[in-house]
N, C-alpha and C positions, 0 to 999 in steps of 0.2 A: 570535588568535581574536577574533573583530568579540563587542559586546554580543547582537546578535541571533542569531548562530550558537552562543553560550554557553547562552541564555534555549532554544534549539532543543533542544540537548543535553539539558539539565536539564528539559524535560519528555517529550521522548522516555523518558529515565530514568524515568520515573513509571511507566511501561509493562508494565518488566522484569517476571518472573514473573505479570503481567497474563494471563489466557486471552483468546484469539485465535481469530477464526475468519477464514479467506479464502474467494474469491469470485473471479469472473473475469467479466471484460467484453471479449469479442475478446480481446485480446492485453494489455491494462491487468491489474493486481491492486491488489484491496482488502484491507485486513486490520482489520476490525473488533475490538475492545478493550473486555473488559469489559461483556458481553452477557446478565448478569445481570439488569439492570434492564430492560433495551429488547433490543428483536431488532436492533436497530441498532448497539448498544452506546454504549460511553461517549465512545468516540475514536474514531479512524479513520486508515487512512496509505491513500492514493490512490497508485499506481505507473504512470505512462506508460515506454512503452520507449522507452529500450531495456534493457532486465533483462538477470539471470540468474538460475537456480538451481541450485543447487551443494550435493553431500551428502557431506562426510567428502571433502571437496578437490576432488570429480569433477563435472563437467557432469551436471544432470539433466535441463533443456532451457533456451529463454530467448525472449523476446518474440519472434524471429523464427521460431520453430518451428513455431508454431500454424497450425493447418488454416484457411488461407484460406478464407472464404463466398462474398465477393463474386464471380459469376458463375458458384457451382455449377449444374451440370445436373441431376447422378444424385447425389441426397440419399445415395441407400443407400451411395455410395462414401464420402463425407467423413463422413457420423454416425458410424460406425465409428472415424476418426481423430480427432475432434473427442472424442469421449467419452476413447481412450486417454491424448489428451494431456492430458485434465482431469482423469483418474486419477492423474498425475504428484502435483497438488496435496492430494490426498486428508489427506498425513501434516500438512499445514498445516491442516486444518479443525478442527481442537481440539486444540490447542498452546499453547507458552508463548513470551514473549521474554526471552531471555538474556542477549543484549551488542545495543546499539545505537551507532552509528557515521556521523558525517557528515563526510564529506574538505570540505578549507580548499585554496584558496581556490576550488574546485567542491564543489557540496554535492550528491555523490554519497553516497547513502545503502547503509549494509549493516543488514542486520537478521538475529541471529544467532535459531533458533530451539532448543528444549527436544529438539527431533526429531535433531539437527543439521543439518539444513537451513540453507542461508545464502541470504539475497537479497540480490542488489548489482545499483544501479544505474549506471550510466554514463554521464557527460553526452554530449552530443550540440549540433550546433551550431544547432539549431532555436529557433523559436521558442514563447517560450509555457517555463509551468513543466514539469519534467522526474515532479515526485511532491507530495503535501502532505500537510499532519498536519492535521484538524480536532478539535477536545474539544469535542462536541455536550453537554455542561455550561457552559462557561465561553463558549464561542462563541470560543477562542483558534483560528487558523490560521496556517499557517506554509507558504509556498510556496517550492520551490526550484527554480532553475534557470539557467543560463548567463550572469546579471546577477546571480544569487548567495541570499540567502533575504531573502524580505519577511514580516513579521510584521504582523499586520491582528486588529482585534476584530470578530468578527461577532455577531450574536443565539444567544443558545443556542435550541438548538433547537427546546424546549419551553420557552420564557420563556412564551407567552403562551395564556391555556386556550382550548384548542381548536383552539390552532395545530397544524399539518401534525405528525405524529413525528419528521419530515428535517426541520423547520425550514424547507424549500424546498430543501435540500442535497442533494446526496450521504449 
């Protein structure tokens, strides 16, 4: 295990028992961290698919499930499916993390939750990172993806008054 995939580890670990809230963007998931102080909270884990979600072993659904938008006609047919499949997420919206999980030498990410809910991802041979960790405190980030995890300092968020609350971020 590389110094940077250890440094990942060990603060993903910060996490654990952390409350969580998630979020959806098309077919991506957010899981906000620590939302006490900011609505945005402290941290952040960014998931492009390809996912899954998984309860006590079994498929719940996974990035490719979701009700396509692009070139609906008849709203009234997909807002009905769009809503169900975002109902799926529900038990994620105030939750805890349990176990966290990065695969060597692909940093395919699993995120165990309080719920028993598991999220894993799985790389893909695309380009561009697969998910990231941001800590809108420390301005730490940590990108993964089929070149492997890059670590970068950015600005925290609110370092500067009156800056944005995303810092310019996510």
């Amino acid at each position: 295990m590389g110094e940077v995939h250890a440094a990942l580890i060990q603060t993903l670990r910060t996490l654990l028992g952390v409350a969580c809230e998630s979020s959806l963007a098309t077919n991506s998931l957010k899981f906000r961290f620590d939302c006490t102080q900011s609505d945005k909270g402290r941290a952040y884990i960014w998931i492009d698919p390809p996912w899954r979600l998984t309860l006590a072993g079994h498929l719940v659904t996974g990035s490719a499930d979701w009700p396509v938008w692009d070139g609906v006609q008849d709203r009234e047919v997909n807002q009905p499916l769009w809503e169900a499949w975002c109902a799926l997420f529900e038990p994620l919206n105030r939750t805890t993390l349990v176990n966290v999980a990065v695969g060597s030498p692909l940093p395919d990410l699993c995120l165990d939750f309080e719920t028993g809910h598991r999220i894993e991802t799985f790389g893909n041979s695309g380009d561009g990172y697969w998910w990231y960790f941001r800590d809108r405190t420390s301005g730490e980030v940590f990108e993964a993806g089929d070149s492997g995890i890059d670590r970068e300092a950015a600005e925290p968020a609110d370092a500067e008054p009156g800056a944005a609350p995303d810092g310019g971020g996510m």
